[in-house]
C-alpha positions in Angstrom: -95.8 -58.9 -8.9 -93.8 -57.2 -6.3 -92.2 -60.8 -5.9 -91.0 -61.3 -9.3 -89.3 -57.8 -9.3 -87.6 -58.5 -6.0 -86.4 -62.1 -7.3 -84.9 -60.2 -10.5 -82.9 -57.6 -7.9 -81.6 -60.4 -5.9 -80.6 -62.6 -8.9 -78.8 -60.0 -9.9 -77.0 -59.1 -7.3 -75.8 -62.6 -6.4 -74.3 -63.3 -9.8 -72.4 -59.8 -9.7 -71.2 -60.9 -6.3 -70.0 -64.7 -7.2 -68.5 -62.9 -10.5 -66.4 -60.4 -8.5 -65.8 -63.1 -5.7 -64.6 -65.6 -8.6 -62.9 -62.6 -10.3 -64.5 -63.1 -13.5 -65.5 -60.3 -15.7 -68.1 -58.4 -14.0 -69.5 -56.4 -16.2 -69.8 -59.2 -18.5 -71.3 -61.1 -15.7 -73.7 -58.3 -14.8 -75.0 -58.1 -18.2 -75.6 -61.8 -18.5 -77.3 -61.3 -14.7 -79.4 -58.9 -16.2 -80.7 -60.6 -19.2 -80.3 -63.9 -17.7 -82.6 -63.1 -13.9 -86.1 -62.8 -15.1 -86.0 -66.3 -16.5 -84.4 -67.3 -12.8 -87.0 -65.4 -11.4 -90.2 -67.3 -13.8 -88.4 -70.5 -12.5 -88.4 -70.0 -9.5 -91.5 -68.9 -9.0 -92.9 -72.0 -11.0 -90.8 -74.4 -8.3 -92.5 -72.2 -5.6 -95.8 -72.7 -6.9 -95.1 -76.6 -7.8 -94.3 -77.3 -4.2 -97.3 -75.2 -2.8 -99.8 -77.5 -5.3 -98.2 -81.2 -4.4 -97.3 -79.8 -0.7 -101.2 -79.9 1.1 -102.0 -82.7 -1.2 -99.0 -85.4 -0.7 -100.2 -85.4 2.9 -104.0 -86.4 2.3 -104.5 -89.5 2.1 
């Protein structure tokens, strides 16, 4: 659980950064970030977790 709150903190932070680096709108951005990071996060995590199940098995042979 810990991981999943972590990944929304850092997805949010990385698209208020690119916004204000791009100088886009940021609190736009930042409320987009927020709403938008916990389905980042749940996507990540499922790529994590899809390369941990085919990564000891694509080796066996």
């Amino acid at each position: 659980m810990p991981l999943i709150i972590l990944l929304y903190v850092l997805g949010v932070f990385v698209v208020y950064h690119l916004a204000r680096y791009l100088g886009l709108n940021r609190r736009f951005w930042l409320m987009l970030a927020i709403l938008a990071s916990p389905l980042v996060a749940v996507i990540i995590m499922l790529l994590v977790w899809i390369v941990k199940l085919l990564g000891p098995n694509h080796n066996k042979e």
